[in-house]
KEKE-3310 file (N, C-alpha, C; in steps of 0.2 Angstrom, whole numbers, plus 5000, padded with zeros to 4 digits):
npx = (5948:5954:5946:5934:5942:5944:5932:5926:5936:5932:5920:5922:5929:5921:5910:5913:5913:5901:5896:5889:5887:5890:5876:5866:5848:5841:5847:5844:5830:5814:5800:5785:5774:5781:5788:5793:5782:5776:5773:5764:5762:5756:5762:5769:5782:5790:5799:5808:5821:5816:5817:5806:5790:5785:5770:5760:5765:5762:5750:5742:5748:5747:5734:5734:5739:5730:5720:5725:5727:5712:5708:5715:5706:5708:5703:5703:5701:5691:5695:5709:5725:5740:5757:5769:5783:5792:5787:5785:5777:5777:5780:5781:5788:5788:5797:5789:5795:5793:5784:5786:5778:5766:5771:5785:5799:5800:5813:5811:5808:5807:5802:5801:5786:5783:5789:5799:5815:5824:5824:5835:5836:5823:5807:5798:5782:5769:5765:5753:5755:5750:5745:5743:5729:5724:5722:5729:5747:5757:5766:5773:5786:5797:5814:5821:5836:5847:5857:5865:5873:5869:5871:5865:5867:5868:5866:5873:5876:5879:5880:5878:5877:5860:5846:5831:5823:5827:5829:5822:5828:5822:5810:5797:5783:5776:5759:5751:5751:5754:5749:5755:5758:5764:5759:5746:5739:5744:5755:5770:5777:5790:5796:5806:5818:5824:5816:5817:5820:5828:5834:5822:5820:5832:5832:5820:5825:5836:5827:5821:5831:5835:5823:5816:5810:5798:5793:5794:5790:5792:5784:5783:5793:5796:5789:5791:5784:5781:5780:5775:5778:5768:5768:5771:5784:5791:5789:5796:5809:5812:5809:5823:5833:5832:5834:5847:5852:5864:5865:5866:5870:5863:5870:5869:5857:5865:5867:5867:5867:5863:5863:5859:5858:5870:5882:5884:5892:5888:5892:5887:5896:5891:5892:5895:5903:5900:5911:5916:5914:5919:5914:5917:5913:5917:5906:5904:5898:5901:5896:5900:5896:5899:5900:5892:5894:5884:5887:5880:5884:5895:5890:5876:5857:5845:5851:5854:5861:5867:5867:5872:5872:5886:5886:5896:5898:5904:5910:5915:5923:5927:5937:5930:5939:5939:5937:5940:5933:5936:5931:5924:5923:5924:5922:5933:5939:5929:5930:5943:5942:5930:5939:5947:5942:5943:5933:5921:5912:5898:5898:5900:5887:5880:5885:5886:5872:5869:5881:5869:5859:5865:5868:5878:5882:5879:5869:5856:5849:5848:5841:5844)
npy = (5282:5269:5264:5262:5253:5244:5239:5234:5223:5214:5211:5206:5193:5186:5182:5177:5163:5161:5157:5142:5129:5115:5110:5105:5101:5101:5115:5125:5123:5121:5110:5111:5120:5116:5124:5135:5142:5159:5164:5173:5186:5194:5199:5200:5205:5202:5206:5217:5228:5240:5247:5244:5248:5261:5268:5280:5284:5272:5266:5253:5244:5243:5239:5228:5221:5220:5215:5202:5197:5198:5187:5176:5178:5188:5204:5221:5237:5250:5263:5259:5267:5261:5262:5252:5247:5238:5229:5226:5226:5217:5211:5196:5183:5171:5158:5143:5127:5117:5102:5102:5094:5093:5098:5100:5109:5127:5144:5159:5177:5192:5209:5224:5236:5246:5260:5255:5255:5244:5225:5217:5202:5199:5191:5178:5181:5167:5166:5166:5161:5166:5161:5165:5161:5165:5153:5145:5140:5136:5140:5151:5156:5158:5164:5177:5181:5195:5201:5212:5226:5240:5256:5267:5283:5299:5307:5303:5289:5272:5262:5245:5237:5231:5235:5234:5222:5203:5185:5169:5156:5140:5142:5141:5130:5118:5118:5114:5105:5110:5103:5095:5094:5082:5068:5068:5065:5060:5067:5081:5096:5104:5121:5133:5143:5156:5159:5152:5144:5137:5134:5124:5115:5108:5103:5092:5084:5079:5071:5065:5056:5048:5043:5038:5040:5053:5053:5067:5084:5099:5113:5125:5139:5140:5129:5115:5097:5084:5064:5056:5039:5029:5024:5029:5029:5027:5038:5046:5042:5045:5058:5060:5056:5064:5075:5078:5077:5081:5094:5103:5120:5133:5148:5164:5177:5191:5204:5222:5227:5241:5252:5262:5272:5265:5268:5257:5243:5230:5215:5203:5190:5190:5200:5212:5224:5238:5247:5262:5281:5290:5302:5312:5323:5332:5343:5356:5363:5377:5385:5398:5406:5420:5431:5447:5464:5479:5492:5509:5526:5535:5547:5544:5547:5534:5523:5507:5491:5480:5463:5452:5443:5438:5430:5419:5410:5399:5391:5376:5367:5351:5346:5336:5321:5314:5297:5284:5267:5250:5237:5224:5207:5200:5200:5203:5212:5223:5228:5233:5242:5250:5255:5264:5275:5282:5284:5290:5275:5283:5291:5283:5275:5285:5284:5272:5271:5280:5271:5262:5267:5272:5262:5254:5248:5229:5223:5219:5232:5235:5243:5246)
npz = (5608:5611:5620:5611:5603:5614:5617:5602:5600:5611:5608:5595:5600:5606:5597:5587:5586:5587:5574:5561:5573:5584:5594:5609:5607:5619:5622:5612:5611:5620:5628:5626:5638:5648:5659:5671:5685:5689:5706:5718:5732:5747:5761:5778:5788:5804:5820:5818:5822:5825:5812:5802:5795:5793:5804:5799:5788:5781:5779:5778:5784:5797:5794:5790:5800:5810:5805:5804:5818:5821:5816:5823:5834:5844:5849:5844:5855:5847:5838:5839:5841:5832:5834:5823:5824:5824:5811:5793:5780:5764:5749:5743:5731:5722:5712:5702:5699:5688:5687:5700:5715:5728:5743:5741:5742:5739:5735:5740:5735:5744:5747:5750:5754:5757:5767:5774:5783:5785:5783:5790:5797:5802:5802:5791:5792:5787:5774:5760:5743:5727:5709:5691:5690:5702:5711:5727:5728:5735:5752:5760:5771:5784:5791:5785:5774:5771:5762:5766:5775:5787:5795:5808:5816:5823:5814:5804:5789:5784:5773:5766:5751:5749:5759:5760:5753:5753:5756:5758:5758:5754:5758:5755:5755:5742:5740:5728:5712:5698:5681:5667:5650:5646:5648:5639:5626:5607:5604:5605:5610:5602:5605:5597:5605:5596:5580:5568:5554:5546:5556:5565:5554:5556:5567:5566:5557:5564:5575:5566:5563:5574:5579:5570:5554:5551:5565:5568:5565:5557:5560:5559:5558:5572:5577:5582:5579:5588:5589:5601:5612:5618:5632:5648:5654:5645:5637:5645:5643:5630:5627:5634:5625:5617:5619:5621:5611:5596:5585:5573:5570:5560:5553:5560:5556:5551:5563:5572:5587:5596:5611:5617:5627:5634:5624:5621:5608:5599:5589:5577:5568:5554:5550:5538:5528:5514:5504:5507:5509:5525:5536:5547:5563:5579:5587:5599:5611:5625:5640:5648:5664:5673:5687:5687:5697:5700:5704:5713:5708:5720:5724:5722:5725:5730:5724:5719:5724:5712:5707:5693:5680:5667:5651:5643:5625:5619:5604:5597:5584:5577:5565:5553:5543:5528:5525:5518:5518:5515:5506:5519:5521:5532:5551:5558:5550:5548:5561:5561:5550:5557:5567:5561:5560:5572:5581:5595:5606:5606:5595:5586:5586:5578:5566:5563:5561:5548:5539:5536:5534:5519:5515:5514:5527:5529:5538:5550:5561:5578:5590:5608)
capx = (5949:5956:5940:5932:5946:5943:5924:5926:5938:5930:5914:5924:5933:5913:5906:5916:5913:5894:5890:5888:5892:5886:5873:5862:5843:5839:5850:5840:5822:5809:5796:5777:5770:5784:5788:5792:5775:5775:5768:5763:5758:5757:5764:5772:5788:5788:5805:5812:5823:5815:5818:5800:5786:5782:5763:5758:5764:5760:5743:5739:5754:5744:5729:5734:5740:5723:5715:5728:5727:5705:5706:5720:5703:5712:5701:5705:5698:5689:5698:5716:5730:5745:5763:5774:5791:5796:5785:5785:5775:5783:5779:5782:5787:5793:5794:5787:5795:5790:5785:5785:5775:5765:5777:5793:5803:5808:5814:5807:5809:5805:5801:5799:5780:5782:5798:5804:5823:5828:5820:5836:5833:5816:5804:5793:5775:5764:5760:5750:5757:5745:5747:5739:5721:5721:5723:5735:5750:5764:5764:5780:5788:5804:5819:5826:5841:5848:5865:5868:5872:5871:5870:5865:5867:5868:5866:5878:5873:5884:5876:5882:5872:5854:5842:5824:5824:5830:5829:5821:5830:5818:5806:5792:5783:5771:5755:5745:5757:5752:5749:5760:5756:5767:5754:5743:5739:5748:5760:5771:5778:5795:5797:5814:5819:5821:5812:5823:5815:5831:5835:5818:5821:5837:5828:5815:5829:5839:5823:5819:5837:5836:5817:5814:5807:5787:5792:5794:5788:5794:5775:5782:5800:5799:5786:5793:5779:5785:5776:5776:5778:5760:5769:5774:5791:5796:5790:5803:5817:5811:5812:5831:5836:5830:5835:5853:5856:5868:5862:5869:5866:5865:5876:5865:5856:5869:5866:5872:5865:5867:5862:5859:5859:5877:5885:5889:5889:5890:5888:5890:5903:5889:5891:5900:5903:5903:5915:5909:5918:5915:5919:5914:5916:5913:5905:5904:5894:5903:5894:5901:5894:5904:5895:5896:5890:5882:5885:5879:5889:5896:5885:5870:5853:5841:5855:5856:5868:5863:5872:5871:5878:5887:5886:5898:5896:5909:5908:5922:5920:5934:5937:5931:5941:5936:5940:5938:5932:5936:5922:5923:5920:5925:5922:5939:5939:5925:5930:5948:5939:5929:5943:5952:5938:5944:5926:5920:5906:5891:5899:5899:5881:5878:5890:5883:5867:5871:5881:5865:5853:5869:5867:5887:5880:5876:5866:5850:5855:5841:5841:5839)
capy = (5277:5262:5262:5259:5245:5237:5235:5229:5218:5210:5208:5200:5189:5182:5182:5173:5157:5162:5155:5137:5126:5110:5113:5100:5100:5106:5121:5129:5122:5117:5106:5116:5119:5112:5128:5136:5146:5165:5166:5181:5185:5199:5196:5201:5203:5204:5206:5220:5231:5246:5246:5243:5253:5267:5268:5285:5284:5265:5263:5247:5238:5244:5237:5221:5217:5219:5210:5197:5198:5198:5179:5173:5179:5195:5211:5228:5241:5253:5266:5259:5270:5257:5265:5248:5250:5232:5224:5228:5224:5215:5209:5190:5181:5164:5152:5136:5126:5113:5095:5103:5089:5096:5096:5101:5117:5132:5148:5163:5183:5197:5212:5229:5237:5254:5263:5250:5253:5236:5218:5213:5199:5198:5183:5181:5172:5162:5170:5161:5162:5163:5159:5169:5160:5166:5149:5146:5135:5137:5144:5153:5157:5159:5169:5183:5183:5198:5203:5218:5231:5246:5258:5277:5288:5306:5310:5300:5284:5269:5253:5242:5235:5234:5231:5233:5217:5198:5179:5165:5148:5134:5147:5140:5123:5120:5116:5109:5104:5110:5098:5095:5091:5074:5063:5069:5067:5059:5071:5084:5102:5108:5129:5135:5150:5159:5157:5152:5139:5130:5127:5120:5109:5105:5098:5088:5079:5077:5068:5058:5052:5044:5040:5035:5044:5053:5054:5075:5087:5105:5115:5132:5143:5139:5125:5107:5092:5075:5059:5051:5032:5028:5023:5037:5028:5026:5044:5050:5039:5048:5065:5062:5054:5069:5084:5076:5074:5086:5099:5107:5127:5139:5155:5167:5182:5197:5208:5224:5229:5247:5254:5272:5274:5266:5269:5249:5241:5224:5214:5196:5188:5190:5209:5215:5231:5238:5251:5267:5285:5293:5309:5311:5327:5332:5351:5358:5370:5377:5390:5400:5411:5427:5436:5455:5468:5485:5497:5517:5532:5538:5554:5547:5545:5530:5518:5499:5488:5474:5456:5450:5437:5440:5424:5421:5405:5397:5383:5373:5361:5348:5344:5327:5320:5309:5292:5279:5264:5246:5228:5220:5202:5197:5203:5207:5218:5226:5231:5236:5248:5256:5257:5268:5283:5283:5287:5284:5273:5286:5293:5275:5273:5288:5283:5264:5271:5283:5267:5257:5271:5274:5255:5250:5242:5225:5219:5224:5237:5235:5249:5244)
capz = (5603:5615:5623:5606:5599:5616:5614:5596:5599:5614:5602:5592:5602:5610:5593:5581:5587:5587:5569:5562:5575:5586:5599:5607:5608:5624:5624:5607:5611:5625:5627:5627:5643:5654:5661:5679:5685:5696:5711:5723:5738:5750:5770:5785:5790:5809:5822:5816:5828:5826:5806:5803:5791:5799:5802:5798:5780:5779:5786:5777:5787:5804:5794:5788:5809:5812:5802:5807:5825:5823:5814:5830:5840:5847:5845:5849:5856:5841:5838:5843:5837:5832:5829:5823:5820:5819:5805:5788:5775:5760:5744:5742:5724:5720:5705:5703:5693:5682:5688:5707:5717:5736:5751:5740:5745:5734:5737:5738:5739:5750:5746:5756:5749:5761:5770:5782:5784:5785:5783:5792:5806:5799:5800:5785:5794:5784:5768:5754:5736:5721:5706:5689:5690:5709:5715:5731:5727:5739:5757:5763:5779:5789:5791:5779:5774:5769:5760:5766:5784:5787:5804:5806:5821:5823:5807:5800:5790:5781:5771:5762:5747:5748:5763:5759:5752:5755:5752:5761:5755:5755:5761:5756:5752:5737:5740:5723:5709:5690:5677:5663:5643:5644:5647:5637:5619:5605:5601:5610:5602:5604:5602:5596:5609:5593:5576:5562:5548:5546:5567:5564:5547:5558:5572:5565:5553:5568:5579:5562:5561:5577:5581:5566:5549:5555:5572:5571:5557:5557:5557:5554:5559:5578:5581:5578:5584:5588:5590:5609:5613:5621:5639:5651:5657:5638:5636:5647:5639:5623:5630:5638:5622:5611:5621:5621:5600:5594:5582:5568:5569:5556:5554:5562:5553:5552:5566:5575:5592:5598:5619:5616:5634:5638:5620:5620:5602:5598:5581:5575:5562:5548:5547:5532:5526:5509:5501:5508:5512:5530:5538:5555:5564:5583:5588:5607:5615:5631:5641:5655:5667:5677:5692:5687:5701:5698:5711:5711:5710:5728:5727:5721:5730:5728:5719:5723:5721:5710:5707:5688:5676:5662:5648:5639:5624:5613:5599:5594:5579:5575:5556:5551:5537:5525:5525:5514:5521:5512:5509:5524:5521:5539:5557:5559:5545:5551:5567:5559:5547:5561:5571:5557:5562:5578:5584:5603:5604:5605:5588:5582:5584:5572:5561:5558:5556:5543:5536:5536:5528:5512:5511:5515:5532:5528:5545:5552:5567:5584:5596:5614)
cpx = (5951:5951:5934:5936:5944:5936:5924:5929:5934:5922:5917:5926:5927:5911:5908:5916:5905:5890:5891:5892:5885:5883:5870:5853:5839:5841:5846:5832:5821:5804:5789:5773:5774:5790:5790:5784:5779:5769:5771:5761:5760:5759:5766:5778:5790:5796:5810:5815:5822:5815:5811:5795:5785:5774:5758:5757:5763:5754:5740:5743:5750:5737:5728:5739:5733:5719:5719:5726:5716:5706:5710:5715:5706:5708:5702:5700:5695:5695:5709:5722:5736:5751:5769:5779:5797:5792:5784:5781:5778:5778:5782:5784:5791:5793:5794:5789:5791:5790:5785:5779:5772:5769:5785:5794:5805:5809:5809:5809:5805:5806:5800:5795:5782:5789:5801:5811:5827:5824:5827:5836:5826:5813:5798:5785:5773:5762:5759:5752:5755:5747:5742:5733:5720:5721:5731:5741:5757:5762:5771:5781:5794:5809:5819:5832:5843:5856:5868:5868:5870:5869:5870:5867:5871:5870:5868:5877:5878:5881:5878:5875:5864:5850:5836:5821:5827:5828:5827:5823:5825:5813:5798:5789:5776:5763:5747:5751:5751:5754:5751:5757:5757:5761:5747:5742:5743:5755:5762:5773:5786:5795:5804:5814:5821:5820:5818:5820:5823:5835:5831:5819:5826:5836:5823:5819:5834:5835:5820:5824:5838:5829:5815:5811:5800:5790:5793:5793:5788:5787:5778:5793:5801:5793:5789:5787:5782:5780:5778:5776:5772:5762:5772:5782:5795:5795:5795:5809:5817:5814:5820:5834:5836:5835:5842:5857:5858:5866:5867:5865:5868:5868:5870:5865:5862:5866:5868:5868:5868:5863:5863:5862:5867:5882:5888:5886:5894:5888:5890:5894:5899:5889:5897:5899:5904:5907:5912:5916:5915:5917:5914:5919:5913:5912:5902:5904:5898:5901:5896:5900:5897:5896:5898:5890:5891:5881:5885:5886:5888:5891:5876:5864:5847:5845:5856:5860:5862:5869:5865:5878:5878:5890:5891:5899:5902:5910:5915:5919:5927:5932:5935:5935:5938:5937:5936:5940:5933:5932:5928:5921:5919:5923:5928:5942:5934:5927:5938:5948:5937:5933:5949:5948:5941:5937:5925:5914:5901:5893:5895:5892:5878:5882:5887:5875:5864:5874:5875:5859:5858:5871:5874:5886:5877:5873:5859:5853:5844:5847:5839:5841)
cpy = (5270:5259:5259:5252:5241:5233:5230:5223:5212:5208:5204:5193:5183:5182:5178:5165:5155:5159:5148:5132:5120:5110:5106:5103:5105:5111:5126:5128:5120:5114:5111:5114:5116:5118:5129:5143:5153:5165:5171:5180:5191:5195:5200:5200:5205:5204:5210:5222:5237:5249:5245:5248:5257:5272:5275:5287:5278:5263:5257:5242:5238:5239:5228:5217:5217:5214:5200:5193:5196:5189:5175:5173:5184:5201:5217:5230:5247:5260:5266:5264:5264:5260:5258:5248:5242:5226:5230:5225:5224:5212:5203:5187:5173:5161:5145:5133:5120:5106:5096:5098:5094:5093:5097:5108:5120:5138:5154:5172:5189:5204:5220:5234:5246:5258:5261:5252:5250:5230:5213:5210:5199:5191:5186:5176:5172:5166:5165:5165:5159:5163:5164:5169:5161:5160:5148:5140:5133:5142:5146:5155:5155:5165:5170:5181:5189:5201:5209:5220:5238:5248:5266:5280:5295:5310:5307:5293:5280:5262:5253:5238:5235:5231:5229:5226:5209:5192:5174:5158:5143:5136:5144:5132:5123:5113:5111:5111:5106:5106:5102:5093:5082:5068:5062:5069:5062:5062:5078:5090:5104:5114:5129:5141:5156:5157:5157:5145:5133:5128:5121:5114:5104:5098:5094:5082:5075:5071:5062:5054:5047:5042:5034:5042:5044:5053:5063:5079:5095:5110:5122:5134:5143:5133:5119:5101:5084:5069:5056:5043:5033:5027:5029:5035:5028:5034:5050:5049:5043:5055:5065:5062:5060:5077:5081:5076:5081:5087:5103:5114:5129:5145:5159:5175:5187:5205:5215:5228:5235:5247:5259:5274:5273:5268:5262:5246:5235:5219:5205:5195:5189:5196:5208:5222:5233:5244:5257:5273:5289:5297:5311:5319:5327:5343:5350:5364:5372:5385:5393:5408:5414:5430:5444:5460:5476:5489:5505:5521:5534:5543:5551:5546:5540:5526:5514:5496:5483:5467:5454:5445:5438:5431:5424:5413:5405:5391:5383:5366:5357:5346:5337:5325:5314:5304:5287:5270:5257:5240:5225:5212:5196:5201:5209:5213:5224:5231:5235:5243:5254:5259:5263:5275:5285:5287:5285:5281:5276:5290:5288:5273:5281:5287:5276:5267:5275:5278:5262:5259:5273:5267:5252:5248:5234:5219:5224:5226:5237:5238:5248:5251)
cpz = (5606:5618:5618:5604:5604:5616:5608:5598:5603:5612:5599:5593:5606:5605:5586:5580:5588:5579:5569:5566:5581:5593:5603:5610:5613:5627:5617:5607:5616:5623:5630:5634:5649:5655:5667:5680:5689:5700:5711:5725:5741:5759:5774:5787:5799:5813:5821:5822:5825:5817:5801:5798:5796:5796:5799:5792:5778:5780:5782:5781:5794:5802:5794:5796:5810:5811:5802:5814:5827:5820:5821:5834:5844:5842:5848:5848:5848:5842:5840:5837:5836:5828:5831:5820:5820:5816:5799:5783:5768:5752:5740:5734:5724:5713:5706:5698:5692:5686:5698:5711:5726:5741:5748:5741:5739:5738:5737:5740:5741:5749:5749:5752:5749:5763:5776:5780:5781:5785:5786:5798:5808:5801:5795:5788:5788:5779:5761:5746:5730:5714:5699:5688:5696:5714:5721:5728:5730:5746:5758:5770:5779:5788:5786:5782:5768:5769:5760:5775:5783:5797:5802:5814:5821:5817:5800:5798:5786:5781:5766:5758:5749:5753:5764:5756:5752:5752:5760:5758:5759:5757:5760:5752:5746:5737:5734:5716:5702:5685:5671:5656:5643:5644:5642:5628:5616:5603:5607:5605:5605:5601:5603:5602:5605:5586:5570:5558:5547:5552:5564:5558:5551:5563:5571:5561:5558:5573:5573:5564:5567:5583:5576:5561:5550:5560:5571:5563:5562:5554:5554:5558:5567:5583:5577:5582:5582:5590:5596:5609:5619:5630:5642:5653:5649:5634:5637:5645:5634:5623:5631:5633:5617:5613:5622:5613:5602:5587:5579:5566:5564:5556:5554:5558:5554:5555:5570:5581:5594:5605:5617:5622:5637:5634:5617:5612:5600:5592:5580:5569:5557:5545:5544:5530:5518:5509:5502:5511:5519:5532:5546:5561:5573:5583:5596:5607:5621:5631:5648:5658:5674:5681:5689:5692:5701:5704:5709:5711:5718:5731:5725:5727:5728:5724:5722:5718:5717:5705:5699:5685:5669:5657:5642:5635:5618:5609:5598:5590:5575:5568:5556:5547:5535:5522:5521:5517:5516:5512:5514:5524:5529:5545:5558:5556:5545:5558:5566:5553:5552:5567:5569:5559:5566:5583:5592:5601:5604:5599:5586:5582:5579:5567:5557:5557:5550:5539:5533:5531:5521:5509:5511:5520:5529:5537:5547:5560:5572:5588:5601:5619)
residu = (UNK:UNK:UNK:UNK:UNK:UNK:UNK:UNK:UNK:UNK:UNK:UNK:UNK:UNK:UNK:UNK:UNK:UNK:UNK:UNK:UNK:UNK:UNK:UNK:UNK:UNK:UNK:UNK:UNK:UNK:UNK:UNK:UNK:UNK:UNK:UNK:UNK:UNK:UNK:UNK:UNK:UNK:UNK:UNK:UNK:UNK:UNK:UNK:UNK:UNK:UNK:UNK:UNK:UNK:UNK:UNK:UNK:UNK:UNK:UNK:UNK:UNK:UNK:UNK:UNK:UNK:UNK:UNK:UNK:UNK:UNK:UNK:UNK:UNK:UNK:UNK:UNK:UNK:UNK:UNK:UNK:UNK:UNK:UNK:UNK:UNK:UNK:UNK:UNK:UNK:UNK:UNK:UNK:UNK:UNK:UNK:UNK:UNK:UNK:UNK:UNK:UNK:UNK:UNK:UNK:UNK:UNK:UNK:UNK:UNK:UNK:UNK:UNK:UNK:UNK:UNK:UNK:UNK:UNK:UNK:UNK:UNK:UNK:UNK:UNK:UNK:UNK:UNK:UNK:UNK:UNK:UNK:UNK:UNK:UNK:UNK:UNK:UNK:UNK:UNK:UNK:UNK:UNK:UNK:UNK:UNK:UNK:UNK:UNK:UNK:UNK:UNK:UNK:UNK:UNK:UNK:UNK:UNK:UNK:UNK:UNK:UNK:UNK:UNK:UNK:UNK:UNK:UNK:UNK:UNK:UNK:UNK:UNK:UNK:UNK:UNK:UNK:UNK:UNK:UNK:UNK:UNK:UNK:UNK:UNK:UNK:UNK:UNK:UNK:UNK:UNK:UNK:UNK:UNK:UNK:UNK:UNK:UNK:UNK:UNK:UNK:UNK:UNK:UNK:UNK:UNK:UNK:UNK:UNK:UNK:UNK:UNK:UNK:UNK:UNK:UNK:UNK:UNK:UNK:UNK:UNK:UNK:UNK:UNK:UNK:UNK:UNK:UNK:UNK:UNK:UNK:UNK:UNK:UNK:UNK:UNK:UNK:UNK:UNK:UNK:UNK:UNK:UNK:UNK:UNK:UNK:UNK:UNK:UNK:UNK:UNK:UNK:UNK:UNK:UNK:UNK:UNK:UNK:UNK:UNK:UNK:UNK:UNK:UNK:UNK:UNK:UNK:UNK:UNK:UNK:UNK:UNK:UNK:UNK:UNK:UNK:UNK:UNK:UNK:UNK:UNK:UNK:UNK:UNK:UNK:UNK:UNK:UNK:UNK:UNK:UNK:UNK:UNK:UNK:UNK:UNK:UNK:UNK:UNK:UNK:UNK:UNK:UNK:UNK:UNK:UNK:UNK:UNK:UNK:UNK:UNK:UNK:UNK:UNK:UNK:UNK:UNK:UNK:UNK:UNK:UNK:UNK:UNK:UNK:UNK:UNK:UNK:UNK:UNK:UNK:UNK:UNK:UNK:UNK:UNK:UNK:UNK:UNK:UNK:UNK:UNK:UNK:UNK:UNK:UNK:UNK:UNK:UNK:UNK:UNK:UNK:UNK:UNK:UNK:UNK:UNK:UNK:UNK:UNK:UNK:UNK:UNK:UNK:UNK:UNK:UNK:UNK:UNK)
# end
């Protein structure tokens, strides 16, 4: 029950402050198409100590030196067996963000494809990082770094956080920069992050009120379009000035999120309860099994022993009683109602969703 009240409470205590209140701009909307991109890429990570894919159950890491080492002009022998134990083949990712120009740094991470060990002390060479049209737009390279150790010998092994994976800071530079909406067109679009009809109404009264009346028209519940000033240096004033206003939010739909998986359940201040009686019981299965061994009579002939289990299962069923529940007009009253069951939290989610189907929940309940 303590481990319930402190849930509630700490829902309450991050969520009360969660309806109408003043936001600005650029923290509930973005501007369309000025985004960060994903690359990928496949590479090499070469210098290990021993750490390395191991070629016999990686054989495209054996492949992909090869076919390295034939473009450098190095051919081998037909038939060459190659066992490498310090490269790894790795699985490159980076993000590009928005407005990125060619010759600027981002980062980038590193991946291990096969059963290398360790990628620590790694170098990552030259691997080209594409973009979803297949286009190159970033090359990467240089150390790993990796946030973790470990060490094995004679049997015995000891590592600390995770090594198959790591980080190249500033890792790679970007070679063709993606074009942006801004200059283009008369009009721009902002999307809400999520769909609400009066965010929307909020924010088009709020870009009228200090562009002017006609600069932004609210199209639907998370597209609002604004009208651009024709120069691109009075486009960016426009923009700073816009994603800066201070915006009056709405008290958000009444929600109550359940996690099956960890039992965690967390709800917003618009949840209300109606007058409802509940009775909530727990039932347990316990089954335990005794070795029992069958051995012959002294005098017999052809008698074997024989080893058997004897099952033994017992139910226990705690009384629920039935408690009567009061309207909830507040959160707090909400969370001091259910905290009068004394349920844990994997009860509690069948509790509110039996609230929800006898119609005394008032909030829509998502299950992740």
């Amino acid at each position: 029950m303590n481990g319930l009240r402190f849930l509630l409470l700490v829902a309450a205590s991050l969520l009360l402050g969660s309806g109408a209140g003043a936001a600005r701009v650029k923290e509930v909307a973005s501007v369309q198409g000025v985004r960060p991109n994903q690359l990928t890429g496949y590479g090499l990570v070469v210098g290990l100590d021993g750490t390395g894919d191991q070629s016999s159950q990686a054989p495209f890491t054996a492949q992909s030196i090869i076919a390295m080492l034939q473009q450098m002009g190095v051919s081998l022998p037909s038939g060459t067996s190659m066992q490498l134990r310090n490269v790894a083949a790795v699985m490159v990712t980076a993000e590009l963000p928005p407005f990125a120009q060619p010759g600027q740094r981002i980062d980038v991470n590193v991946s291990s494809v096969a059963n290398a060990k360790s990628l620590r002390g790694g170098m990552l060479i030259a691997t080209p990082l594409k973009g979803a049209d297949g286009q190159v737009y970033a090359l990467a390279q240089g150390s790993l770094v990796v946030g973790g150790a470990g060490a094995s010998a004679g049997g015995s092994k000891v590592q600390i956080n995770h090594l198959s994976a790591g980080r190249v800071p500033q890792g790679a530079t970007v070679e063709r920069a993606v074009p942006t909406p801004l200059g283009d067109g008369e009009f721009l679009q902002f999307d809400l992050n999520a769909a609400d009809f009066a965010t929307a109404r909020e924010l088009a009264r709020v870009i009228n009120g200090a562009k002017g009346e006609g600069t932004a028209q609210a199209l639907d519940g998370r597209v609002v379009r604004v009208r651009l000033p024709p120069e691109a240096e009075a486009r960016v004033a426009f923009l700073a000035d816009v994603e800066n206003l201070p915006l009056t939010l709405a008290k958000p739909a009444a929600k109550v999120v359940l996690n099956a998986r960890t039992g965690s359940v967390v709800m917003n201040e618009a949840v209300t309860l109606g007058a409802c009686a509940v009775a909530h019981g727990s039932l347990s299965v316990t089954i335990s099994s005794t070795p029992v061994v069958s051995q012959p009579n002294a005098l017999s002939s052809g008698g074997q022993t024989v080893v058997s289990e004897k099952a033994d299962i017992t139910i226990a069923q705690q009384s629920g009683t039935l408690m009567q529940l009061s309207a909830g007009a507040q959160l707090a009253d909400v969370v001091k109602a259910l905290n009068a069951l004394g349920a844990t939290p994997q009860d509690l989610l069948a509790i509110l969703q039996a609230m929800k189907s006898a119609g005394a929940l008032n909030a829509e309940l998502e299950v992740i």
